[in-house]
C-alpha positions in Angstrom: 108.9 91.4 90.2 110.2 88.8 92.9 114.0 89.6 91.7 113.1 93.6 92.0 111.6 93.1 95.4 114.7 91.1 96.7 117.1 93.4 95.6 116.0 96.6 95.8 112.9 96.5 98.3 110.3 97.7 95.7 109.2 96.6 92.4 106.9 98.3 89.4 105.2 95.7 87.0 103.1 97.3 84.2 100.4 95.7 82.6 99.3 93.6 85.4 95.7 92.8 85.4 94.1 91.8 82.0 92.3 94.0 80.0 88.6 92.9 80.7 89.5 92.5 84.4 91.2 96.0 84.7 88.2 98.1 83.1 85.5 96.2 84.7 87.5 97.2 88.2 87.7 100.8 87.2 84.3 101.0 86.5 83.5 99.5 89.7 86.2 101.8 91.4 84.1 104.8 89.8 80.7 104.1 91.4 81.7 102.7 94.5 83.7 106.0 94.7 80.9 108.3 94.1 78.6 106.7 96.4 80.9 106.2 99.4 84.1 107.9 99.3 84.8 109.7 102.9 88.0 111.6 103.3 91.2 109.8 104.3 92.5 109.6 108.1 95.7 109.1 109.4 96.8 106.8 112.5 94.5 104.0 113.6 91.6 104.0 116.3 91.8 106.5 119.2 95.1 108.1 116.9 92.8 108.5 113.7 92.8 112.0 112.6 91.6 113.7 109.7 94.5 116.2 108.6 94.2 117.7 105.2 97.7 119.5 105.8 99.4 115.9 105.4 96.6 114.1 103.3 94.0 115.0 101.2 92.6 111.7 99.3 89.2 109.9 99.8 89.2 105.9 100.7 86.6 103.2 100.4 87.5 99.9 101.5 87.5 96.9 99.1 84.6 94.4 100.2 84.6 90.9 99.0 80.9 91.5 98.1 81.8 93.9 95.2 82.0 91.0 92.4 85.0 93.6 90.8 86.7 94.1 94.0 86.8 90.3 95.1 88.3 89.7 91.6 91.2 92.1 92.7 91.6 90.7 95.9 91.8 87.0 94.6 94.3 88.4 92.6 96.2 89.4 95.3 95.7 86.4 97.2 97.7 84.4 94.6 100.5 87.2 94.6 100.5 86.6 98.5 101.3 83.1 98.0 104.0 83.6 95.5 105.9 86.5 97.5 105.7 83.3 100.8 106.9 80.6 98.2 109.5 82.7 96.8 110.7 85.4 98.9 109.8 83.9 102.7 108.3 87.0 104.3 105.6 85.3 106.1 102.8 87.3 104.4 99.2 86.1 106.2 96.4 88.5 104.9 95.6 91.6 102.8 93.6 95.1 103.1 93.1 97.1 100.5 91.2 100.6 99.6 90.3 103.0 96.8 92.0 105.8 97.3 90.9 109.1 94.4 93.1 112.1 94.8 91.2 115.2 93.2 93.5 118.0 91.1 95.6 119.0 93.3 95.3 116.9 96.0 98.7 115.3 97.7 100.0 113.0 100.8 102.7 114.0 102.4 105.4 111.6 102.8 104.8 108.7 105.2 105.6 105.0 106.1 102.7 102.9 105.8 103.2 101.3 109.5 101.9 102.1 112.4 104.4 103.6 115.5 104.3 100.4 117.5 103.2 97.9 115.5 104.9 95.7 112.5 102.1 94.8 111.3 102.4 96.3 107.7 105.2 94.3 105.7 104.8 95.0 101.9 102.7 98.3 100.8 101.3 98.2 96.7 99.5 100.2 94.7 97.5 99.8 92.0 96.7 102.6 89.3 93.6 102.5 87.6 94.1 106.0 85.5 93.4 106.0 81.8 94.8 107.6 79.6 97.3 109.4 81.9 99.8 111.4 81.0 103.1 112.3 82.9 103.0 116.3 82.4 99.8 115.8 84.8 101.8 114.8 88.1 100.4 112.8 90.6 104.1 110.7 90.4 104.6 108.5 93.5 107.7 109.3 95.3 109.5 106.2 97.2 112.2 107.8 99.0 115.5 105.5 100.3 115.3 104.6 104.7 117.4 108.0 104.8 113.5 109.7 103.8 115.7 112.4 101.6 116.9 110.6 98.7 115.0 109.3 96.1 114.7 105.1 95.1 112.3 106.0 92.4 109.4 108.3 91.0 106.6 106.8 89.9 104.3 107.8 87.1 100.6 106.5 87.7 99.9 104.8 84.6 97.2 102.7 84.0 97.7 99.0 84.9 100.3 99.4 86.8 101.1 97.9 90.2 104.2 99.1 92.9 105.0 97.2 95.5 107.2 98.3 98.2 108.7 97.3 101.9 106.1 99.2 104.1 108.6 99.8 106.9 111.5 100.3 104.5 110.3 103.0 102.1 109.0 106.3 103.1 107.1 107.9 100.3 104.9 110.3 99.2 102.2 111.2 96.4 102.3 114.5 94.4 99.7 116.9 93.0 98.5 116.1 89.7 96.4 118.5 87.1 93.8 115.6 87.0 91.6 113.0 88.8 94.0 110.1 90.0 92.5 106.7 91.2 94.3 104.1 92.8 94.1 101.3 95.2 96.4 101.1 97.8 97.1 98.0 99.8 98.8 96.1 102.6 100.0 92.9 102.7 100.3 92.1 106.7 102.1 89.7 108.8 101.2 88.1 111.9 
């Protein structure tokens, strides 16, 4: 993962959370979903607008309270500390959200940071589908700086984590036949 991220910007690691860990989150993922899922925004305080022509998921965030969702974001918090020992990029906190895309349901490609602020240094996201299969879509798109020419396509397989430059990488997510859940994150800098 480290030697993907340094030399190409972006990395895909499969089989990333144990077993126990990884269908104890999706069950958690599932409720939490149900019960609180509001449709996605984009932009950030007096910007934030809903626009289902650009994006049509629903978001919770991840609270430490959720005993699932704290067990994801420890998990993250070690990765945070490896990407500073290892790769230097002065990463200081992390936000995440479950993000479920009904069939047929798509964003548009995007940067994950915000015009005017550089906050947003490395973007992942974490696929909790089971059983997923690639004739059903859903791929995540990760296009080179030019926004035109693809880096790589993404299948969202169970397990499986991306992690990608947030300012580097525009990218989009594709339709898919099926339910897709995810959770997408930000590692931030100062």
């Amino acid at each position: 993962m480290i030697r993907q991220l340094a030399d190409q910007g972006f990395a895909v690691i499969d089989a990333f959370l144990p077993a126990t860990q990884l269908h104890a989150l999706q069950q958690s993922a599932q409720r939490i979903l149900a019960a609180q899922a509001k449709p996605a925004g984009i932009g950030r305080g007096p910007l934030r607008e809903l626009d289902s022509t650009v994006r049509q998921d629903h978001i919770v965030w991840l609270e430490v309270e959720d005993q699932c969702s704290a067990g994801f974001l420890d998990c993250m918090e070690r990765l945070r500390q490896q990407l500073n020992q290892q790769l230097y990029l002065g990463l200081f906190s992390y936000e995440a959200h479950f993000a479920c895309y009904q069939p047929g349901a798509f964003y548009r490609k995007h940067l994950d940071a915000f015009k005017g602020e550089r906050n947003r240094r490395l973007s992942t996201v974490f696929y909790l589908n089971a059983e997923w299969q690639p004739q059903a879509g859903g791929e995540l798109m990760i296009y080179h700086a030019d926004g035109t020419s693809v880096a790589a396509s993404v299948t969202p397989l169970e397990n499986r984590l991306v992690l990608f430059m947030s300012e580097e990488f525009p990218h989009e997510v594709l339709p898919a036949t099926r339910q897709r859940l995810s959770i997408a994150g930000w590692f931030r800098g100062a």
